[in-house]
MIVOZA-359831 format. One line per field, with one value per residue (C-alpha): residue in one letter; x, y, z. Coordinates in Angstrom, 3 decimals. Example, Ala and Ser with C-alpha at 12.3 -4.5 7.8 and 13.67 -1.06 7.14 Angstrom:
! MIVOZA-359831
rest	(A, S)
u	(12.300, 13.670)
v	(-4.500, -1.060)
w	(7.800, 7.140)
! end
This chain:
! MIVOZA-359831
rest	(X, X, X, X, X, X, X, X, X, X, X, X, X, X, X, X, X, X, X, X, X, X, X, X, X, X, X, X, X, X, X, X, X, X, X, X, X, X, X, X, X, X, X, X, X, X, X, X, X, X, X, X, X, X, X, X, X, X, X, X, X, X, X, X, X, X, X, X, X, X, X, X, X, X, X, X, X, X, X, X, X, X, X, X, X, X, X, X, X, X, X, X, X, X, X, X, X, X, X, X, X, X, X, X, X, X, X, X, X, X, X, X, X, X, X, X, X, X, X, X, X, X, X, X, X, X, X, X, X, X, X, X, X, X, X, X, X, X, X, X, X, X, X, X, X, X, X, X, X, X, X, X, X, X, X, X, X, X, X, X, X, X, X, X, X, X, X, X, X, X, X, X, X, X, X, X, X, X, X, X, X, X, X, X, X, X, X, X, X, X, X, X, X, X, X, X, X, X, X, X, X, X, X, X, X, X, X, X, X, X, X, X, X, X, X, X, X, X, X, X, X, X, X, X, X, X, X)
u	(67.300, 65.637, 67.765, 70.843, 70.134, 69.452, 72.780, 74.323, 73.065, 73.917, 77.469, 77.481, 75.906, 78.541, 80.739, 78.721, 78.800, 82.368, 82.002, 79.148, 80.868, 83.504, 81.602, 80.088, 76.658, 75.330, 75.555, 73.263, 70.115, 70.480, 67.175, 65.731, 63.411, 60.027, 58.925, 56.060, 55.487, 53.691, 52.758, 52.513, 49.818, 49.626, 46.302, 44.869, 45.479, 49.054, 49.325, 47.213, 48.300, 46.981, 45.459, 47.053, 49.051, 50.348, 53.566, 56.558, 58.165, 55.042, 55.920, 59.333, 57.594, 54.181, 55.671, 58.586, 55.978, 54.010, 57.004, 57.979, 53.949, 54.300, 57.346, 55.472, 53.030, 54.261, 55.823, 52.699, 53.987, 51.758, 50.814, 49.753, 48.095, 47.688, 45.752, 44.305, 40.953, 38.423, 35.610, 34.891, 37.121, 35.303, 33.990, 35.665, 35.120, 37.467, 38.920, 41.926, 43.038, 45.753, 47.125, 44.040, 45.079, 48.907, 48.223, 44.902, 43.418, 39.812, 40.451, 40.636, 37.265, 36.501, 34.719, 36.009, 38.033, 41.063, 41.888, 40.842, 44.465, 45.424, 43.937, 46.938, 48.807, 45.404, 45.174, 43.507, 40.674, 43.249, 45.709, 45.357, 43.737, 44.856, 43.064, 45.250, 44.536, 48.591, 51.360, 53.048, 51.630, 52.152, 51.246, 47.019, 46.606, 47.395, 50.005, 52.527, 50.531, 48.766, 52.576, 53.979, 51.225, 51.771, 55.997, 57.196, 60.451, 61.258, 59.321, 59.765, 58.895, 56.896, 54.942, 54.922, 56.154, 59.367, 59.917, 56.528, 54.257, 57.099, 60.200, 58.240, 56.901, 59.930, 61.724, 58.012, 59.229, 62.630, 60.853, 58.663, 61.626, 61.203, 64.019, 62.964, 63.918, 63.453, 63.453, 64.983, 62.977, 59.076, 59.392, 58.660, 58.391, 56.460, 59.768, 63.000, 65.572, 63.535, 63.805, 67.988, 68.496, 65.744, 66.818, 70.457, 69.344, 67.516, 69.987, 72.400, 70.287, 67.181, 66.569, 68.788, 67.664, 67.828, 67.490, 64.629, 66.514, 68.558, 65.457, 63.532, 66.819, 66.524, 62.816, 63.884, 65.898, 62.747, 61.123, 57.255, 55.252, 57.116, 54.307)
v	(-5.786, -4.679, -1.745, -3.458, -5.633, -2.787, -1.340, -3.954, -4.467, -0.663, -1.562, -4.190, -2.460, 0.354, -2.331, -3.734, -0.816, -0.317, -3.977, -2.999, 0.594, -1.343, -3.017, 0.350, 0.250, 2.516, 5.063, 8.575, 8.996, 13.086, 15.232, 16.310, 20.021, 19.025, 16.920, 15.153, 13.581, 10.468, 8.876, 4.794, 3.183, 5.658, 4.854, 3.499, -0.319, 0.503, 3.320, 1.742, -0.188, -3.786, -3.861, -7.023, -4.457, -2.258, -1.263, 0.124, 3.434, 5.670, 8.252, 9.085, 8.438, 10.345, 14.114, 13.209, 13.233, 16.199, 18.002, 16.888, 17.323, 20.785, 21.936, 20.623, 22.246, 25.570, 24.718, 23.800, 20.607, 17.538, 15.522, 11.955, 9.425, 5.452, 3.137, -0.225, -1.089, -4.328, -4.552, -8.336, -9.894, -13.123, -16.463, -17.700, -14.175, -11.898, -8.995, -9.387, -12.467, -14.614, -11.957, -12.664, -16.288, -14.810, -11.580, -10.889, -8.256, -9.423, -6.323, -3.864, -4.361, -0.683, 1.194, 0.282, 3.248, 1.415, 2.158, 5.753, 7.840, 8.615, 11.677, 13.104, 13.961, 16.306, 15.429, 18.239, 18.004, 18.405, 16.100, 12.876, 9.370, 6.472, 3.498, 0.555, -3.200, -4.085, -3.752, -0.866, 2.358, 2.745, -1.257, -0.881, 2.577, 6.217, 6.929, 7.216, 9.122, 11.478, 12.365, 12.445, 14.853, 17.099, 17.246, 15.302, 13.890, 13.293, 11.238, 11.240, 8.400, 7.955, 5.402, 1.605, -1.276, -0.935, -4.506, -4.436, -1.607, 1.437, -0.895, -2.296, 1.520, 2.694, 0.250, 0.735, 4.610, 4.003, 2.127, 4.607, 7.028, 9.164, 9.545, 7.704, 9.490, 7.583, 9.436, 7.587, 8.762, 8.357, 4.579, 1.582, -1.895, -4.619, -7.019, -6.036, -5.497, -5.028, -1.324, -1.097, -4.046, -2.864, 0.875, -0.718, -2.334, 0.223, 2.548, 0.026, -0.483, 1.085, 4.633, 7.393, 6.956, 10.205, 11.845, 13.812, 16.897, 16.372, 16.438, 19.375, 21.536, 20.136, 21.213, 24.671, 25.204, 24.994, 28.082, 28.446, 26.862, 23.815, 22.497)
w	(-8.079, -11.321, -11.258, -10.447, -13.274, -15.898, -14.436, -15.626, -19.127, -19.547, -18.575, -21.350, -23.685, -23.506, -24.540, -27.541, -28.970, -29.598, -31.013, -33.108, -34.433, -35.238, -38.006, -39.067, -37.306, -35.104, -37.561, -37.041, -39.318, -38.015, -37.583, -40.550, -40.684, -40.837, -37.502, -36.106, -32.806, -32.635, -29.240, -29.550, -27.176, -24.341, -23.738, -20.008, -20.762, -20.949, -18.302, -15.805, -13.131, -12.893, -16.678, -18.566, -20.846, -17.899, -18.466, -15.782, -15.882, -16.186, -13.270, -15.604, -19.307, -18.971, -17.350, -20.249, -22.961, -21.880, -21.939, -25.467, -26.254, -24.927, -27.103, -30.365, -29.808, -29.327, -32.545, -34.579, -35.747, -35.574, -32.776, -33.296, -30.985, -31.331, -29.694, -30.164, -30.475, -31.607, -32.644, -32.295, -29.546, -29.040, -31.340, -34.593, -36.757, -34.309, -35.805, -33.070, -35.900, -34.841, -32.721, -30.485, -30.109, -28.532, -26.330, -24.207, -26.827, -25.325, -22.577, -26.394, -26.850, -29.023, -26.862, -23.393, -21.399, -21.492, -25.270, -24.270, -24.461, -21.108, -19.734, -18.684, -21.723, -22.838, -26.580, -28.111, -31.147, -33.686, -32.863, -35.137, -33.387, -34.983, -33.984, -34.778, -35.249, -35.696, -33.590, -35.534, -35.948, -39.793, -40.638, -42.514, -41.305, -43.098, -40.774, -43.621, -45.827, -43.500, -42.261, -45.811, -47.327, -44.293, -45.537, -42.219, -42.789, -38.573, -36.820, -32.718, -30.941, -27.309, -26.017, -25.178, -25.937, -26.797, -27.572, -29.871, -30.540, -30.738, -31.962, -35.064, -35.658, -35.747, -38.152, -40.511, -40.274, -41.572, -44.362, -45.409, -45.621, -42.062, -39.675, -36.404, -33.693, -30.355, -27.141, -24.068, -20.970, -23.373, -23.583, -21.835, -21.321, -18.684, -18.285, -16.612, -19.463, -22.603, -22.235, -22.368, -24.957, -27.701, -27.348, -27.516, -30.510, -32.749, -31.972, -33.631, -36.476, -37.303, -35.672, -33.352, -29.644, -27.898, -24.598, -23.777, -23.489, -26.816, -28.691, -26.733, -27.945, -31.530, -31.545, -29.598, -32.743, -35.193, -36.021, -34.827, -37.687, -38.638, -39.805)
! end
């Protein structure tokens, strides 16, 4: 049924878009020279089945971004990693903030395996951890800065949620003047539909939404020491 149902917002979606071209969205923000890959909230309380955050789609979106992980870093471009972690998840002084009193971000308690980046996409030593408190990836860290002092002007997009986590890090990118690139098959979602309408969506308006093997050949194009 689920996939019946995405089927069918695909179908509409097809349509939107010649509604929304029409006005002069959906325009292409290109691939700039200079790339970076940065992997939203792959860690085990989104990859894990039955953790509150678990999200679908993990047998396509996990061997998707160890392919894309692979090609970067035959490249030597950089290789980021977020996660969310807290350091006081209980009584009236919580870091989690209002958020706390919204989503279940008791089960981020820092320290606890499940803010621990999955295992299976074998983040190295020198590929950046960004422990985040917020649902984007740039909003109160260094993100920006880190990726900016390193010449990054394309910024590739994995990880979960779509609706939250990767959606609001990818409009943040746009701010901070990177090209958001968002590839199809490294995303996900918990709730049938969220996937197809908020790629539909920042495709229309704030980044390009790719397919996985679109944006291995861009990288295959890059010379060896992008960085």
């Amino acid at each position: 049924m689920q996939q019946d149902f995405e089927q069918a917002l695909q179908t509409a979606f097809r349509e939107y878009a010649a509604f929304y071209k029409s006005r002069g969205f959906m325009r292409r923000l290109g691939y700039g020279s200079r790339p970076a890959i940065v992997n939203v909230d792959l860690a085990k309380a989104w990859t894990t089945k039955g953790s509150a955050f678990a999200c679908d789609g993990m047998e396509v979106i996990i061997p998707a971004t160890q392919k894309l992980i692979a090609a970067g870093r035959a490249l030597g471009i950089p290789i980021v990693y977020t996660t969310c972690a807290y350091d006081i998840v209980e009584g009236p002084f919580a870091d989690t903030g209002l958020w706390g009193k919204k989503i279940p971000l008791e089960h981020l308690k820092a320290g606890s395996p499940l803010c621990e980046i999955d295992e299976r996409l074998e983040r190295r030593e020198d590929e950046l951890l960004i422990v985040k408190k917020r649902a984007s990836a740039f909003q109160g860290t260094d993100l920006a800065g880190y990726l900016t002092s390193l010449g990054v002007d394309t910024v590739i997009l994995t990880g979960v949620t779509l609706s939250s986590c990767v959606r609001l890090s990818c409009e943040d990118g746009l701010w901070a003047g990177f090209r958001p690139i968002v590839v199809r098959e490294c995303v996900g979602d918990r709730i049938a539909g969220a996937v197809e309408w908020n790629l539909f969506d920042i495709d229309a308006k704030f980044g390009d939404v790719e397919p996985l093997d679109g944006v291995l050949a861009y990288l295959g194009g890059l010379q060896a020491g992008a960085r």
